[in-house]
LOKOLGU-141406 format. One record per residue (C-alpha): residue number from 1; residue in three letters; x, y, z. Coordinates in pm, 1 decimal, decimal comma, padded with zeros to 6 digits. Layout:
(NUM; Ala; (X; Y; Z)) ...
This chain:
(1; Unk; (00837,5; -01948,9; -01557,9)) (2; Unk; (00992,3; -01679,7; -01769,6)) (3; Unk; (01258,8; -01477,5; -01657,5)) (4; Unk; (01158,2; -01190,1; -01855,8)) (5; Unk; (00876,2; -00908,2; -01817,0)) (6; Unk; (00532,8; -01081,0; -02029,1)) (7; Unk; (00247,6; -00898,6; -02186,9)) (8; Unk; (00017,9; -00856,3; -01939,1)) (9; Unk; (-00281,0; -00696,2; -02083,9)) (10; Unk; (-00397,3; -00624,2; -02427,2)) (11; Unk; (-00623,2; -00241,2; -02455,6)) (12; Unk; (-00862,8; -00314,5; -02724,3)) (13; Unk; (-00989,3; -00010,5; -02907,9)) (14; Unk; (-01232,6; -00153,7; -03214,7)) (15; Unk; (-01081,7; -00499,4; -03247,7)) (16; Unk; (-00729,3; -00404,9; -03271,4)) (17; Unk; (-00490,5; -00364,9; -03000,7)) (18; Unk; (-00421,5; -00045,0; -02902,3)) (19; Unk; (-00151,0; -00090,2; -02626,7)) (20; Unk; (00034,0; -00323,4; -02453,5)) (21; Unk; (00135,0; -00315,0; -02090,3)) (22; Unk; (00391,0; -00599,5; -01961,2)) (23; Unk; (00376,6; -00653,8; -01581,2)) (24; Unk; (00491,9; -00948,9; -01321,8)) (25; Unk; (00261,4; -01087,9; -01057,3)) (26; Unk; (00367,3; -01345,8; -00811,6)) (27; Unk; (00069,2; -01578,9; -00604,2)) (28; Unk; (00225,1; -01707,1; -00319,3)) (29; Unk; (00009,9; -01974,1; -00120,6)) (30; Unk; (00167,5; -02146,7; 00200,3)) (31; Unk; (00462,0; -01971,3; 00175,0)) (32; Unk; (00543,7; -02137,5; -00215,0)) (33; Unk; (00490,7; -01967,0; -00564,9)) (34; Unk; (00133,4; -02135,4; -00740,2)) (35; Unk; (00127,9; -01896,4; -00988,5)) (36; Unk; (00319,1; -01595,0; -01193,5)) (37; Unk; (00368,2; -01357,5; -01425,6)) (38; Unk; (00719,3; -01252,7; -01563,8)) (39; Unk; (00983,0; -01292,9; -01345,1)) (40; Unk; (00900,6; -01363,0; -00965,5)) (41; Unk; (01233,9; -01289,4; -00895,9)) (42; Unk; (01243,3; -00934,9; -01030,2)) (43; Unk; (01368,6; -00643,6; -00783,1)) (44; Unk; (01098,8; -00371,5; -00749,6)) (45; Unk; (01018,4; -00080,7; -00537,9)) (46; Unk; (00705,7; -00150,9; -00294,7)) (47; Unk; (00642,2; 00186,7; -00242,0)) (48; Unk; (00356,2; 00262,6; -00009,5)) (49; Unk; (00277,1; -00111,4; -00026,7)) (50; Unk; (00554,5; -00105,8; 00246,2)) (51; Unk; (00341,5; 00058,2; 00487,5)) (52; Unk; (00135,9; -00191,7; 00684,3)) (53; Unk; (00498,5; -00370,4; 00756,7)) (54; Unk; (00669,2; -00002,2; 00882,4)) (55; Unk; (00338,1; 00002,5; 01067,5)) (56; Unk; (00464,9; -00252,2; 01248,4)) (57; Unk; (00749,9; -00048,2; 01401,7)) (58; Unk; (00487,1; 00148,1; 01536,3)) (59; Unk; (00325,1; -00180,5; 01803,1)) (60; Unk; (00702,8; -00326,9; 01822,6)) (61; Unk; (00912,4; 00026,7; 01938,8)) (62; Unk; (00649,2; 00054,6; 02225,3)) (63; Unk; (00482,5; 00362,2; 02054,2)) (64; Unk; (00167,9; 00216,9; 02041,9)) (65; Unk; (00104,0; 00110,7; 02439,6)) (66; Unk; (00335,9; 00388,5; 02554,9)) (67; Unk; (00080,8; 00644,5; 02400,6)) (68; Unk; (-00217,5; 00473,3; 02378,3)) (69; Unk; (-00293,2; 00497,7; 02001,2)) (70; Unk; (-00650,0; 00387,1; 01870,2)) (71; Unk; (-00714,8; 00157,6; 01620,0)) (72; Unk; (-00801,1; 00482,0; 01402,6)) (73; Unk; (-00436,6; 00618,9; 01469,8)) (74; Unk; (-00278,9; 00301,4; 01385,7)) (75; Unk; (-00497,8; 00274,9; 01065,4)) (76; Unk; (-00357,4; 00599,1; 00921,9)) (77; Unk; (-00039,3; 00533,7; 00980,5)) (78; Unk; (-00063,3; 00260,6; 00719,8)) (79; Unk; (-00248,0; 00477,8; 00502,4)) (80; Unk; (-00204,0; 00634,9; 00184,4)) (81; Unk; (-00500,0; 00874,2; 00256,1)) (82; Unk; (-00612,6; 01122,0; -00029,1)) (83; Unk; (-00625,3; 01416,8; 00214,4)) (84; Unk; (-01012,1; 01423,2; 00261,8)) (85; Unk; (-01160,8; 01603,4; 00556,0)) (86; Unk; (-01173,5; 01315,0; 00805,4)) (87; Unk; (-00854,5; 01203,0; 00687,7)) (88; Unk; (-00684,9; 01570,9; 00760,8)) (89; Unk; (-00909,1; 01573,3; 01093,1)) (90; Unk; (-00749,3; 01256,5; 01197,6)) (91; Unk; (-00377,9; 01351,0; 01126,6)) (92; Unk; (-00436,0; 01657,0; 01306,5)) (93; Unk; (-00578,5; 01528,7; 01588,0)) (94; Unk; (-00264,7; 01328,8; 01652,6)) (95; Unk; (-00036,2; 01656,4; 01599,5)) (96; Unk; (-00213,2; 01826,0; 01863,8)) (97; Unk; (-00234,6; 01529,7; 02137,5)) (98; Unk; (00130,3; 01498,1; 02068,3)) (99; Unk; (00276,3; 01819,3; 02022,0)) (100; Unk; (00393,3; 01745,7; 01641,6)) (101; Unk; (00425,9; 02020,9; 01473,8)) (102; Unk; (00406,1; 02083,7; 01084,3)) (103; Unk; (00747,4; 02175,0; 01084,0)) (104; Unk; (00869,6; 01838,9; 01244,4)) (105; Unk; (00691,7; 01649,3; 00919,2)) (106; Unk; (00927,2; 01556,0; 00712,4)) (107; Unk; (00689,1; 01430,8; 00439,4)) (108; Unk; (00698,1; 01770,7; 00217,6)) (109; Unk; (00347,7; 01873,1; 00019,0)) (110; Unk; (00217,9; 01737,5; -00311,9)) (111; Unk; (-00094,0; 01780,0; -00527,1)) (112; Unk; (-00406,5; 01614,5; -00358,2)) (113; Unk; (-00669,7; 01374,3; -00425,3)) (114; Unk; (-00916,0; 01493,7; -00248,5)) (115; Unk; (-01111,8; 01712,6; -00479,4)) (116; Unk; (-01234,0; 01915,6; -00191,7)) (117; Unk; (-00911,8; 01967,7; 00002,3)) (118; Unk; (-00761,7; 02043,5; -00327,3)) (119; Unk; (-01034,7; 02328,9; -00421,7)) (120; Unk; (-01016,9; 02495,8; -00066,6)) (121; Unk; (-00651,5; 02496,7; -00127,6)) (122; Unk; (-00657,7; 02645,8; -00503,3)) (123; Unk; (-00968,0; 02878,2; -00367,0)) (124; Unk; (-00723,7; 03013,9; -00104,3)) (125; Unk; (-00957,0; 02856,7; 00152,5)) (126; Unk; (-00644,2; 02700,9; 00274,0)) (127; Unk; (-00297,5; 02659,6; 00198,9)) (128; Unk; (-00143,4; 02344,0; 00141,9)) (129; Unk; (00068,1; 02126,1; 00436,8)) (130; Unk; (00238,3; 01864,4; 00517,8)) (131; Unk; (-00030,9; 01709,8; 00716,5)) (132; Unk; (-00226,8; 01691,7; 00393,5)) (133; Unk; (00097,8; 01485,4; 00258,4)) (134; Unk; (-00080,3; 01127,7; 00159,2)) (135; Unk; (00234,8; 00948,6; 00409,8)) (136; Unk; (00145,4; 01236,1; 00693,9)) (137; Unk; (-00005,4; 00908,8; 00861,6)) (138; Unk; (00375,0; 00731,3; 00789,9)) (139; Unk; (00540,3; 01024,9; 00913,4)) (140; Unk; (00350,7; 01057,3; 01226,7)) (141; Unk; (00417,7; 00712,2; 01365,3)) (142; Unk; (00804,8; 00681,7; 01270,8)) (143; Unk; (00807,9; 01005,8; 01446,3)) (144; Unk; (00630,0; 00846,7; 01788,4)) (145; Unk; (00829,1; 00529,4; 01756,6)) (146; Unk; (01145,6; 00781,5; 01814,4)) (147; Unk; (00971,2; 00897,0; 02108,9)) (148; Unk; (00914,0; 00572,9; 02236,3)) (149; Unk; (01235,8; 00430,8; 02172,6)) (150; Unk; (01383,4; 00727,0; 02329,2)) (151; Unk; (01597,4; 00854,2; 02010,4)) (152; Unk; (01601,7; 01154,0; 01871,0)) (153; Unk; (01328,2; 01248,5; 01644,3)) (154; Unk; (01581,7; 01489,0; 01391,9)) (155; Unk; (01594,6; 01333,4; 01056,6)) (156; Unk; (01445,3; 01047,0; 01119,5)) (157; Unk; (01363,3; 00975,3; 00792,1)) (158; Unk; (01779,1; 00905,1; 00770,1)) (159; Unk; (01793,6; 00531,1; 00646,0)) (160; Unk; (02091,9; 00490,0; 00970,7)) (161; Unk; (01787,8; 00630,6; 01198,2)) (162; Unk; (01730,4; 00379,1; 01440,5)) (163; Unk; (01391,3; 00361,8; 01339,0)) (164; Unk; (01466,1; 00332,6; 00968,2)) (165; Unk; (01670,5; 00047,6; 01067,0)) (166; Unk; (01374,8; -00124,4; 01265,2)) (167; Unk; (01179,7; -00051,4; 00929,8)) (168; Unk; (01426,6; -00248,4; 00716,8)) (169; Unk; (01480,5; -00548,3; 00966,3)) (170; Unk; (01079,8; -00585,0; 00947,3)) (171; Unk; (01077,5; -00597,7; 00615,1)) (172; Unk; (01361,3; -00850,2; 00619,2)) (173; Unk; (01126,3; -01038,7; 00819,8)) (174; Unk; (00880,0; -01060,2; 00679,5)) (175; Unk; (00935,0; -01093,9; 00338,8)) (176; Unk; (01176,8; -01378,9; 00401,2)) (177; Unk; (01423,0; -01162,8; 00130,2)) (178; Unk; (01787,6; -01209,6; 00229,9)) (179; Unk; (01980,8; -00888,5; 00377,6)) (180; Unk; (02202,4; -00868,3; -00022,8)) (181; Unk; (01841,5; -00879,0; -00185,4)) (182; Unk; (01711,1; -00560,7; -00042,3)) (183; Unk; (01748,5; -00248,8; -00172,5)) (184; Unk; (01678,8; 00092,8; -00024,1)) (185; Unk; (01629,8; 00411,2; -00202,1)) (186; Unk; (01430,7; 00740,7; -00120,5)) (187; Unk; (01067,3; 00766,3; -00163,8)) (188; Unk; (00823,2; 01034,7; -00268,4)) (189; Unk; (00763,7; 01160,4; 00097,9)) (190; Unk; (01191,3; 01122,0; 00168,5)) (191; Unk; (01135,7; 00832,8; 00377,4)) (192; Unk; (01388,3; 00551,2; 00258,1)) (193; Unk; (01165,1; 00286,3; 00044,0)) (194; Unk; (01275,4; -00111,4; -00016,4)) (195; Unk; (01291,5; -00312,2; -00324,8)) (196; Unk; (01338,4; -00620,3; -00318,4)) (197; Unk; (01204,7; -00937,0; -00525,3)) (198; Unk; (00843,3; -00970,9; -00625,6)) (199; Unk; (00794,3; -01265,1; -00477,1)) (200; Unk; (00921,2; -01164,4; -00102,4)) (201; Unk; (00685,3; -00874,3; -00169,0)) (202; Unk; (00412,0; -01148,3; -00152,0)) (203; Unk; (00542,3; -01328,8; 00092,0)) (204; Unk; (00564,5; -01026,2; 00298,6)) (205; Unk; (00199,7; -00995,6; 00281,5)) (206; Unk; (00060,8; -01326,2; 00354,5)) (207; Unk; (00283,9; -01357,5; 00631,4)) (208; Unk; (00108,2; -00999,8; 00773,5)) (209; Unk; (-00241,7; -01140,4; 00723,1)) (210; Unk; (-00124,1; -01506,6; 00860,6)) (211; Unk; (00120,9; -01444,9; 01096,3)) (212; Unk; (00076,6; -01759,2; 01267,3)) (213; Unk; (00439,9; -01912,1; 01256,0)) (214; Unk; (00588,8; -01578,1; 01397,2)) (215; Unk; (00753,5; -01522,7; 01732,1)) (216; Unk; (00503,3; -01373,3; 01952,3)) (217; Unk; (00597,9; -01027,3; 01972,4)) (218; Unk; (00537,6; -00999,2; 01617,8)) (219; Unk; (00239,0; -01196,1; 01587,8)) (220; Unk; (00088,1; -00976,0; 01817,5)) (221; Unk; (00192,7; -00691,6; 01580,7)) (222; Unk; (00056,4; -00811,3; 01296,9)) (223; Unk; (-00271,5; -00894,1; 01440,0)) (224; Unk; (-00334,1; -00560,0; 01572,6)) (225; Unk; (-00204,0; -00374,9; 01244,2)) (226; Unk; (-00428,0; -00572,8; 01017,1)) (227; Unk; (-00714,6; -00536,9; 01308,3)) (228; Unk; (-00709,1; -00146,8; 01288,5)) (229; Unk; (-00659,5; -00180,1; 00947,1)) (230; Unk; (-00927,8; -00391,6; 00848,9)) (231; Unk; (-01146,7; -00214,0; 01110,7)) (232; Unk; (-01095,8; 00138,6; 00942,9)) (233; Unk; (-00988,5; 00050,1; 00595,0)) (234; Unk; (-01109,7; 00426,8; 00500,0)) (235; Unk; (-00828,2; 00560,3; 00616,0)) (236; Unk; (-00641,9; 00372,8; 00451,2)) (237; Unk; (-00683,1; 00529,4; 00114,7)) (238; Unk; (-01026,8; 00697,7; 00097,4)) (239; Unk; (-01403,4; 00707,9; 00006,2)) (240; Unk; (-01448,5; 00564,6; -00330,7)) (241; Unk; (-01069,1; 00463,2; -00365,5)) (242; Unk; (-00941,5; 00085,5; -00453,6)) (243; Unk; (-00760,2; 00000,8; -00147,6)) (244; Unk; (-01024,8; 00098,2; 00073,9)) (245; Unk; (-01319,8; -00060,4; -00115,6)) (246; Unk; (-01150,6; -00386,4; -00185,6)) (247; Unk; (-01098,3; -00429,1; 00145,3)) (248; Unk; (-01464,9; -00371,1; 00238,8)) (249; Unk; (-01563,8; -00652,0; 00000,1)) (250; Unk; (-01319,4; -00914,3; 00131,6)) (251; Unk; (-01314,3; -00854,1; 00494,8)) (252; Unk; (-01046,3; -01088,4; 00494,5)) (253; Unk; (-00814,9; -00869,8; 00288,0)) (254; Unk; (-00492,8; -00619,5; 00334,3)) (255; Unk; (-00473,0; -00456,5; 00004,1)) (256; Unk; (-00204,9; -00168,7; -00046,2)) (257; Unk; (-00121,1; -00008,8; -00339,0)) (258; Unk; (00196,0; 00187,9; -00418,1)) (259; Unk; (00303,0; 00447,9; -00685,5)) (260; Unk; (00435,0; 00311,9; -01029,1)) (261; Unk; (00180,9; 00033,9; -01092,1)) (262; Unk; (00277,9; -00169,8; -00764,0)) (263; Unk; (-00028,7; -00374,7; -00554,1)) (264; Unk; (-00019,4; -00592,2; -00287,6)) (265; Unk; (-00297,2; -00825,5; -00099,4)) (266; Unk; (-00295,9; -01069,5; 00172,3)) (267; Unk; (-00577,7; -01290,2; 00279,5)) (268; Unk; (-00638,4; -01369,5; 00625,1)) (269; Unk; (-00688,8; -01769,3; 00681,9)) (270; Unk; (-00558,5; -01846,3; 00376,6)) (271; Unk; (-00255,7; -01849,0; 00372,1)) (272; Unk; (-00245,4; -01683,5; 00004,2)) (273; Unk; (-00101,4; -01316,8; -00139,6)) (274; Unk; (-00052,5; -01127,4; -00456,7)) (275; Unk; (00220,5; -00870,9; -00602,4)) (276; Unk; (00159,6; -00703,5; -00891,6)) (277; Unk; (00400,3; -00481,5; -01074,0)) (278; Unk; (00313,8; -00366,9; -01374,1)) (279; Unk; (00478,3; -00051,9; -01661,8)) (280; Unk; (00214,5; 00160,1; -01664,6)) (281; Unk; (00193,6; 00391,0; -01372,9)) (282; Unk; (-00161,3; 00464,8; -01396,7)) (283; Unk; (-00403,7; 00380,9; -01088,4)) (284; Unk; (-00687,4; 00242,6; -01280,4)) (285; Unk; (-00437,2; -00005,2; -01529,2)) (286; Unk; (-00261,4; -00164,3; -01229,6)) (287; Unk; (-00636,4; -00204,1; -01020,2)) (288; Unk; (-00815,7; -00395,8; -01359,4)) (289; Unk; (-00455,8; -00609,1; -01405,8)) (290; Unk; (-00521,2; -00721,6; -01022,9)) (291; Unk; (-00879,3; -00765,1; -01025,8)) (292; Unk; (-00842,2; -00947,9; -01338,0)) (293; Unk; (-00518,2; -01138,5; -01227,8)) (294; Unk; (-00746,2; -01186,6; -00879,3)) (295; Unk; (-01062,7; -01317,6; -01090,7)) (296; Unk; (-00850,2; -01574,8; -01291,9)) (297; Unk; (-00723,3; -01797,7; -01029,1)) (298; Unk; (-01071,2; -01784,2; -00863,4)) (299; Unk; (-00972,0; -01555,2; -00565,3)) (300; Unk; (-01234,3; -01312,1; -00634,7)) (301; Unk; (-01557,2; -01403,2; -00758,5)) (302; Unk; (-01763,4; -01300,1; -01055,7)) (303; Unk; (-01984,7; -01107,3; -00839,1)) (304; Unk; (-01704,8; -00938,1; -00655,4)) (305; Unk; (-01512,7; -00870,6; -00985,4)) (306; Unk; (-01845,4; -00662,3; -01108,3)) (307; Unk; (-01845,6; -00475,8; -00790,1)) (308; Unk; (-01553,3; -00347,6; -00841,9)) (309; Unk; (-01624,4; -00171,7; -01175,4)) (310; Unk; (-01538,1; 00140,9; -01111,2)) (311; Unk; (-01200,6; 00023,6; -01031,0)) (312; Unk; (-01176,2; -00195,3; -01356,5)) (313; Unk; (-01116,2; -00024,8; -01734,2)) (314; Unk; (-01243,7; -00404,3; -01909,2)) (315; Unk; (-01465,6; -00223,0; -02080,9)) (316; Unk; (-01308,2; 00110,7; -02222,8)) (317; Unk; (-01593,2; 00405,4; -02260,9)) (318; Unk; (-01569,9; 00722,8; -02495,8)) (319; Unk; (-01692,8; 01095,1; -02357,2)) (320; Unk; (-02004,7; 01019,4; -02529,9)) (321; Unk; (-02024,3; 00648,8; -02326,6)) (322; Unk; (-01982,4; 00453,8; -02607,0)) (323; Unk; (-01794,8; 00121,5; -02575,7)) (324; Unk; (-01518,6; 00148,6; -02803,5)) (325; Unk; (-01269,9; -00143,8; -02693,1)) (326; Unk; (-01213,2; -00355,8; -02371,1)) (327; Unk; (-00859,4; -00407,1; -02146,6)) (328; Unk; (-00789,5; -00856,9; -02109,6)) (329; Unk; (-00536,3; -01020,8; -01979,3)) (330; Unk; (-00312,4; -01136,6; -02302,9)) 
């Protein structure tokens, strides 16, 4: 296997290639590399891939039993959720029940997804919060595993917060990465963010969806993250979005995306996971490389792959829908 980033895909545009996007994607079955891209070894960023493991913090500090959290709640705290209506409903709901106030979100405001939170907001209809933050979900349950734990809930966002540190030692778990391979730096919300090697990223994930071999505390953990996950995968991105659609195809998927042209899936019963990292940012580039990576090694079908179009740029379209090149794997 090369140690070096590889081609990944070839953009066609009229028979000549148009662009060329390296990437790295480690398949990890029963715990061993069966296939890659690049270098499996390379250090990246998860990003919100991360966040079904630091959802984890949320069963394991008590914060889930002490307050009774539904499946729902537990979902969006996972979630990278575009800031639709019953995504903002949800969030909300849990500020109220638990006295969180806007000010105690540590998450900061961004640009939205959400096409109609985003017009009510540009309208003046409403004005823009951190509850609308796509990690408000994160943010919420690190802030009730403080409570739980019985720590303060200032700066917890603080990589030397005690939950910050439960954070890290999950993802040290899980992954399998040794302590010297992980790296922490800040994400886009302020909460601190791991990188570590592309192929613990994988591992991390189909130990999550086939935590079998775990202690039982954590087992337990896992099953009920990837329950309310899988039960409520909406919230986990949104309505029309990759993350959430994927995963009501395969059932038996966790699928998480993160910023900068990072995804991550884990199959339940099968012992099997992908990471994908690839150098273009772009949402709909790093969804086509997976469901094309996904499709070659037979994980996917032919059937699933086309029901996933909308997520897939194989076949690149002018304004006037006109094909006028496709997107391959090189």
């Amino acid at each position: 296997m090369s140690k070096n980033p590889e081609t990944l895909l070839l953009a066609y545009r009229g028979g000549i290639v148009e662009n060329i996007i390296s990437g790295h994607y480690v398949i990890v079955k029963n715990g061993k590399i069966i296939e890659s891209n690049g270098n499996p070894n390379l250090i990246a960023y998860m990003r919100s891939s991360s966040k079904p493991i630091q959802g984890l913090a949320v069963i394991l500090s008590g914060a889930a039993d002490k307050f009774r959290l539904s499946q729902k709640e537990l979902a969006i705290m996972c979630a990278s959720h575009v800031a639709d209506p019953v995504h903002i409903d949800l969030v909300r709901s849990i500020m109220r029940k638990f006295k969180i106030t806007e000010k105690m979100l540590l998450c900061g405001t961004h640009k939205l997804q959400s096409e109609i939170t985003w017009g009510k907001i540009l309208n003046g209809e409403l004005e823009n919060s951190p509850a609308f933050n796509n990690c408000s979900g994160k943010h919420l349950g690190m802030i009730l595993s403080a409570r739980a734990l019985g720590v303060s809930t200032d700066n917890y966002i603080n990589p030397a917060h005690p939950v910050q540190r439960l954070n890290l030692q999950l993802v040290t778990l899980m992954s399998g990465a040794r302590p010297s391979e992980i790296n922490i730096g800040v994400d886009g919300c302020g909460a601190p963010n791991f990188a570590l090697p592309m192929k613990n990223m994988a591992l991390a994930f189909q130990t999550l969806t086939n935590p079998g071999r775990l202690e039982p505390q954590l087992k337990e953990a896992c099953l009920r993250i990837t329950s309310a996950i899988g039960k409520f995968p909406q919230y986990i991105h949104g309505r029309k979005r990759y993350d959430t659609e994927f995963m009501k195809l395969r059932r038996d998927s966790i699928s998480k995306g993160g910023a900068e042209g990072v995804q991550c899936v884990g199959f339940k019963g099968k012992n099997l996971a992908l990471a994908l990292k690839i150098s273009s940012g772009d949402e709909i580039i790093y969804t086509t490389a997976a469901l094309l990576v996904l499709k070659k090694y037979n994980i996917i079908s032919q059937k699933e792959f086309l029901s996933m179009k909308p997520f897939s740029e194989t076949n690149r379209y002018n304004a006037q829908n006109v094909k006028i090149g496709e997107i391959v794997l090189a």
